[in-house]
C-alpha positions in Angstrom: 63.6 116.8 140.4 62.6 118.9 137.7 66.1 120.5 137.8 67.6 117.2 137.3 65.7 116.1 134.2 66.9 119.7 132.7 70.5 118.9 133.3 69.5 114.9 131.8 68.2 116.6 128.6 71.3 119.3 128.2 73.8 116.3 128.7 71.9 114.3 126.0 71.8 117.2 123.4 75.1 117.9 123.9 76.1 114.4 123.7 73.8 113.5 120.2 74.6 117.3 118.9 78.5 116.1 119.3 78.1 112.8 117.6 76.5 114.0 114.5 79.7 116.9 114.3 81.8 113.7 114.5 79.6 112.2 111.7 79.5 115.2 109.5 83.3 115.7 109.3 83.5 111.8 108.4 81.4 112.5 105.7 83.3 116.0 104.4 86.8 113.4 104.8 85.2 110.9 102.7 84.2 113.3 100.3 87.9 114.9 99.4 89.4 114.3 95.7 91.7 111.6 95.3 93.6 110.2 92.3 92.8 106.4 91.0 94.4 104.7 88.2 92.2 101.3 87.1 93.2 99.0 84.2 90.5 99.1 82.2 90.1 96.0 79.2 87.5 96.8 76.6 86.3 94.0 74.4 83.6 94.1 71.6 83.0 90.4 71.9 80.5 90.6 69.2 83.2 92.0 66.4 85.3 89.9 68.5 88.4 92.6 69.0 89.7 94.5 72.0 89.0 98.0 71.6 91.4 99.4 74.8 93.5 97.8 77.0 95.6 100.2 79.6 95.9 102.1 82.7 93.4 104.8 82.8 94.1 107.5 86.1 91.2 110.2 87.2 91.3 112.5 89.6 88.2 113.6 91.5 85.5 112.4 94.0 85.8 109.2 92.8 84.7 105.7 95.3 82.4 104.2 93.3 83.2 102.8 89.3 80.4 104.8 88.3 82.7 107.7 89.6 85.5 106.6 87.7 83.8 106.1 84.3 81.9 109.6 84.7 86.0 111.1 85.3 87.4 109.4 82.4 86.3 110.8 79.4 88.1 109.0 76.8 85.8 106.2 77.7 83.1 107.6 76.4 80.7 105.9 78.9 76.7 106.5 79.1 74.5 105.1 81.7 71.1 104.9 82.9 69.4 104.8 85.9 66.9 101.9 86.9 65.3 99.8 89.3 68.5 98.0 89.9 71.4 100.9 90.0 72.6 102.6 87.1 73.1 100.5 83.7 76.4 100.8 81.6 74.7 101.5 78.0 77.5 102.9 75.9 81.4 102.7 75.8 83.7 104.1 73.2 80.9 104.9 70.6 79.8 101.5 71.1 76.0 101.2 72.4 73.4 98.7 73.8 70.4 99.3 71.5 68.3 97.0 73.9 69.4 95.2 77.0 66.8 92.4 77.2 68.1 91.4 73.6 71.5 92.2 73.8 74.0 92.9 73.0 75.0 94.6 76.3 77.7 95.6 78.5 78.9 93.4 81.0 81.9 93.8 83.5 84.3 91.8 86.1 87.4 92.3 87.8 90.1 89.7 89.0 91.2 92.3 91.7 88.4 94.0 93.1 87.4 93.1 96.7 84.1 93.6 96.9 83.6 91.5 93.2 86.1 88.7 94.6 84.0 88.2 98.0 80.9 88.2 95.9 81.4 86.4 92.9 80.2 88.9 90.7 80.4 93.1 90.8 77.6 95.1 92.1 76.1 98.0 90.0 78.3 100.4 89.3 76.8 103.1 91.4 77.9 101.0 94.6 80.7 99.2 93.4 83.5 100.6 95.8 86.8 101.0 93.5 90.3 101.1 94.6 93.5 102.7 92.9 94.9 99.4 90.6 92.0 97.7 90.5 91.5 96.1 86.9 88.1 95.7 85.2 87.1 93.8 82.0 84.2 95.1 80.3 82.6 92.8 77.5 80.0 93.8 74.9 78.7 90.8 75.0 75.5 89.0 73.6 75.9 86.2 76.3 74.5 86.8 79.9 
């Protein structure tokens, strides 16, 4: 009996031990650099101009939009972290003093899955992006 129960324990170590290899080289797949291109709007609602509309294309660990935005440096982007994800705070020179107050950054996309299924994008540290997605951002005093 006590043999038996020491062949059980060897067949279940090898069994978990091989499931987490298959996990791990999941993770290491997920984790290889791709090339995106979004089309990115920018417009300073309270000036009331666009400031960029085009095609912007990274290349990088990139699945999130916080991915993307930390890639494309022409964007100029700065974030925060909070309670809620990370916060867009500044885009092309252009800064939210106070986000209570306003004004602030605020984004959508017509295109994006996860925002369509929604009704509104998540954070941008979870928001899942997808080469030729398009996203709006408004500096905006509205909420």
């Amino acid at each position: 009996m006590n043999k038996m129960w020491k062949v059980f324990l060897i067949i279940c170590f090898l069994c978990v031990s091989g499931c987490m290899k298959k996990d791990e080289k999941i993770v290491k797949s997920d984790q290889k650099e791709r090339e995106i291109t979004l089309h990115i709007q920018v417009i300073h609602e309270v000036e009331k101009k666009e400031l960029m509309n085009k095609d912007i294309t990274v290349k990088g660990n990139i699945h999130t939009l916080e991915d993307f935005l930390q890639h494309a440096d022409e964007l100029a982007v700065e974030t925060t972290k909070g309670q809620y994800g990370t916060t867009l705070m500044g885009m092309l020179g252009v800064r939210t003093e106070d986000f209570k107050k306003g004004p602030r950054w605020l984004y959508d996309s017509d295109n994006n899955t996860s925002c369509k299924e929604k009704g509104q994008c998540d954070a941008i540290d979870i928001l899942q992006v997808n080469d030729q997605d398009q996203f709006t951002f408004h500096f905006t005093s509205s909420f």
